[in-house]
Structure formats: C-alpha cells, structure tokens
N, C-alpha and C positions, 0 to 999 in steps of 0.2 A: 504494500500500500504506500502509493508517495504523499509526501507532508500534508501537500496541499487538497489530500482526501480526507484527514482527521479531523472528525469532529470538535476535536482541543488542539491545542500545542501540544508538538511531541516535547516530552524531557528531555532536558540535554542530554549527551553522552558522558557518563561516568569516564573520569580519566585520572591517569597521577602520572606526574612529570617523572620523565630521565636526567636521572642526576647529569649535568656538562652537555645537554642538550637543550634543543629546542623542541624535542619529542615530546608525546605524551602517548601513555600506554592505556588503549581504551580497557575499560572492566567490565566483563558483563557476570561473573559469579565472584561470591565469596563465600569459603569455605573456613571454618574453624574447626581443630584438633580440641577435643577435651581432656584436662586432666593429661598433660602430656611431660608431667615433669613430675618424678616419684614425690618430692617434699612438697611439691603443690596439692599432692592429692592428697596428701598425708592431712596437711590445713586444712584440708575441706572436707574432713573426716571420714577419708576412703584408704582401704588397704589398695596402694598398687599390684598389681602383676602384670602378666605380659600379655593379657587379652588382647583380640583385636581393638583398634584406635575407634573413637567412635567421633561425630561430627554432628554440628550444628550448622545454622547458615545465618550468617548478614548478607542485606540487599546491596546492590550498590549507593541508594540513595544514602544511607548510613556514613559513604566514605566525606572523612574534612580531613583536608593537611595540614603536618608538620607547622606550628608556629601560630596556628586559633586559636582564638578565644571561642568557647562554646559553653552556652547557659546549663547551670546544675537543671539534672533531665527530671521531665514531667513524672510527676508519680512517685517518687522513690526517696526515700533518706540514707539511703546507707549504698551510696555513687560509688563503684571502684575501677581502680587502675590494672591492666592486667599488660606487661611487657611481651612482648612477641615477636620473631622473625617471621618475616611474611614472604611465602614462593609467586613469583609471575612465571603462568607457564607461556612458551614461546611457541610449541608445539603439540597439536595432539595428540592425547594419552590414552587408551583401552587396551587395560588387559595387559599393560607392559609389564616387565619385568622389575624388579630392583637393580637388577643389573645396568636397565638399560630408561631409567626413570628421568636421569638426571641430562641425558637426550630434550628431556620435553620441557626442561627448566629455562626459561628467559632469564631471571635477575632475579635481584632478590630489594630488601628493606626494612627499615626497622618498621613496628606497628604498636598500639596499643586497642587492644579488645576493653573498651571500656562498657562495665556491667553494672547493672542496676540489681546490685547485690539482692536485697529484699525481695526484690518481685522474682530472682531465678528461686532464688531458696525457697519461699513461699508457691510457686509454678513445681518443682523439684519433687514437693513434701507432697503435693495433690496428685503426681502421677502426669500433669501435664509439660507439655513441650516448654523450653527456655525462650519465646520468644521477647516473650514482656521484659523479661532480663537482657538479653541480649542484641536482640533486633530494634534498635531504636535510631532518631535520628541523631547524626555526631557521632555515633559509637564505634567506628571505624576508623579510625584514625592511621594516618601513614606518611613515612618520610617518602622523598625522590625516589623512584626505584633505578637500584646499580645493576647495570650489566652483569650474569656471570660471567662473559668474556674479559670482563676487566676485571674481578676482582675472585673467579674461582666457585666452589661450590665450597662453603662455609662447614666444613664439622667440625669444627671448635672455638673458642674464642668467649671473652669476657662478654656478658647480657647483663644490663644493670638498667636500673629506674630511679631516681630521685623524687622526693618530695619536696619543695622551697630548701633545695640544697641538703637535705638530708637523706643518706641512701634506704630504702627499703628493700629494694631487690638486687640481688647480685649473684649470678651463677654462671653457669657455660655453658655455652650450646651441645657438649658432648654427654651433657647429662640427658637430652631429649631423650625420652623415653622408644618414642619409633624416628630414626632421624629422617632429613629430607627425601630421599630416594624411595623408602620405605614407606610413608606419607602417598606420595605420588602414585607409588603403584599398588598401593591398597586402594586408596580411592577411588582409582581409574579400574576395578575391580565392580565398581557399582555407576559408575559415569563416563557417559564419553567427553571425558575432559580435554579445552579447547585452549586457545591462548587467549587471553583475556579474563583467564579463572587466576583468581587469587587464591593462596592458602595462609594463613593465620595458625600458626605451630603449636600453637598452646605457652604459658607463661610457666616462671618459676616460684619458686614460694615467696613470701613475703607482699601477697598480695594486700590491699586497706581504703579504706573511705578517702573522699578528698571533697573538701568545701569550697564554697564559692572564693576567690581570690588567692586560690591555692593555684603553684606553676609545676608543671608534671616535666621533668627532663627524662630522657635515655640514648643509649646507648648501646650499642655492637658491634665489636672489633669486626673491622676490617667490611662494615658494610652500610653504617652513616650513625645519623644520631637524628633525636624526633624533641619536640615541647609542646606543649599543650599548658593553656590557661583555662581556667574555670570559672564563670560570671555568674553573675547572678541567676537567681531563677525566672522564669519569664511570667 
C-alpha cells in the first residue's frame, strides 16, 4: 500500500545511528533475553541453570537515544534501570547454527531495558505476560550502533551502569549466561530473523529504582557508552 493510500500518516521508521557515520540502521523487531546473567536471576529470586533462554518483546516505538531526557513512566513507582549489550542483525537467520550465528551479526551497542519494576512483578505473580512492565514508551533505550567489522564480536569485556556517578552494576560480558552466537541461533530456532531485528542480552545484577532528576551512565569495553536522564512525571 503506498503512503498516499493510508487513511492516517504512516509512522516514521524506527532507526539508530552508526556510530562515525551518516547511516542509520532501520529497526523493525526487538527482542529481549530474560534472566541472562546467573546473579541477576539470583536478585530476582530465581535458581539459575542452563535451560533454554527464554524472550520477551519491545516495539520499536519504545526505542529513544543515548543522551534523553525521558519522563518517570505512567503507572509505576518502582522505575528501573537494566544495563544490556544489544545485537543488530545484518543478515538473515533460521535455523542457523552457533557455529555459524555470528555470520548474521551486523554491530553491536550499549542498551538499557528500562522496567517498570511493579507492574512486571505484579503481571509475573498473576501468571500474565510482562508487557505493562516492559513494553512501554522510552523503554528502549540505545547508544550509536558499532560495526562488528570495526570492533569484533565482543565475548568479554567490562558492562557497568552508574547512578549520579555512583556505580550499581559492574560485571563482564563472559559471565552471559547463553553468549551472543548462542542467542542468535536459538532464536532463529522459532523466527525467521531479519536485519533490522535487535537483540537486548539480558542485564547483570545490581539492578534499582531511579527518580525523577536522576542521570543513568554506562558503559562496555570496547563497544560505546549510553546516558539517560529522568524528568519528571507527565
């Protein structure tokens, strides 16, 4: 259907800049890893082990970049911060291999999965889906996406988050519980994953609340750094 058939305006196209470019990488899924870092699950009062990974989904309208300000979210008191490596895939993926996953890998970026703690936990306890927790607007958040050609496929490396300069998160990417390649091609086990799908890794421990005029920093070696401010409520 062309534009000028739609009964409304189409929505823009979902996109995030290439870091040192003029690019931008359209989006059209986002995928999040749960519980993918053992002492994260541990805080959220889950024995880890090495089941399959299991996923939730943010929309793209969800995505704002590195360096907003975005209002404390409708509904919720208990707002948190969740640190995350984020995959862009470059190529499509069904059915691949681990071997041959990181084939379908474009770049990569820092990300924060930010969650409206109350409404998952309360969603959780009833047996219902995370979306009031999780699918919200602003909760997406993501730095410039980095080439892997420039900078590699990450299995290790310092993941850390601040609060107004004081650290709450700090672990390594080699602690992920399924790493990137593994990610990739378990999922592409139940989707014909495309380019323009984002993944969202899962966070480390030291997850917490953050109030209005609170400034969110992070960090991961060797693939950028993200900030986020918090305003008031609307």
């Amino acid at each position: 259907m062309f534009h000028d058939q739609l009964r409304l305006p189409a929505r823009p196209q979902a996109a995030v800049p290439v870091r040192g470019s003029q690019q931008q990488y359209a989006v059209t899924r986002i995928f999040c890893v749960g519980r993918n870092y053992a002492a994260h699950a541990r805080e959220m009062g889950f024995d880890p082990d090495r089941e399959p990974p299991f996923y939730f989904n943010k929309t793209p309208a969800d995505l704002v970049m590195s360096g907003a300000t975005v209002p404390y979210p409708l509904g919720s008191q208990n707002y948190h911060y969740e640190m995350e490596l984020v995959i862009a895939l470059g190529q499509p993926a069904f059915r691949v291999s681990v071997e041959n996953a990181l084939d379908c890998v474009w770049g990569y970026a820092c990300g924060l999965d930010m969650t409206r703690r109350d409404l998952q936990i309360k969603s959780r306890e009833m047996g219902r889906p995370w979306d009031f927790g999780k699918d919200f607007e602003n909760s997406a958040v993501m730095s410039a996406l980095v080439p892997a050609s420039a900078i590699g496929h990450p299995k290790s490396g310092a993941i850390s988050l601040s609060v107004n300069g004081t650290v709450k998160q700090n672990a390594d990417l080699k602690d992920l519980i399924w790493s990137v390649p593994e990610i990739v091609a378990n999922l592409s086990q139940y989707y014909h994953l495309q380019p323009g799908d984002l993944i969202y890794t899962g966070t480390p421990e030291g997850v917490g609340p953050v109030q209005p005029g609170d400034v969110i920093t992070g960090r991961i070696d060797g693939v950028g750094e993200i900030a986020l401010t918090i305003g008031q409520p609307e």
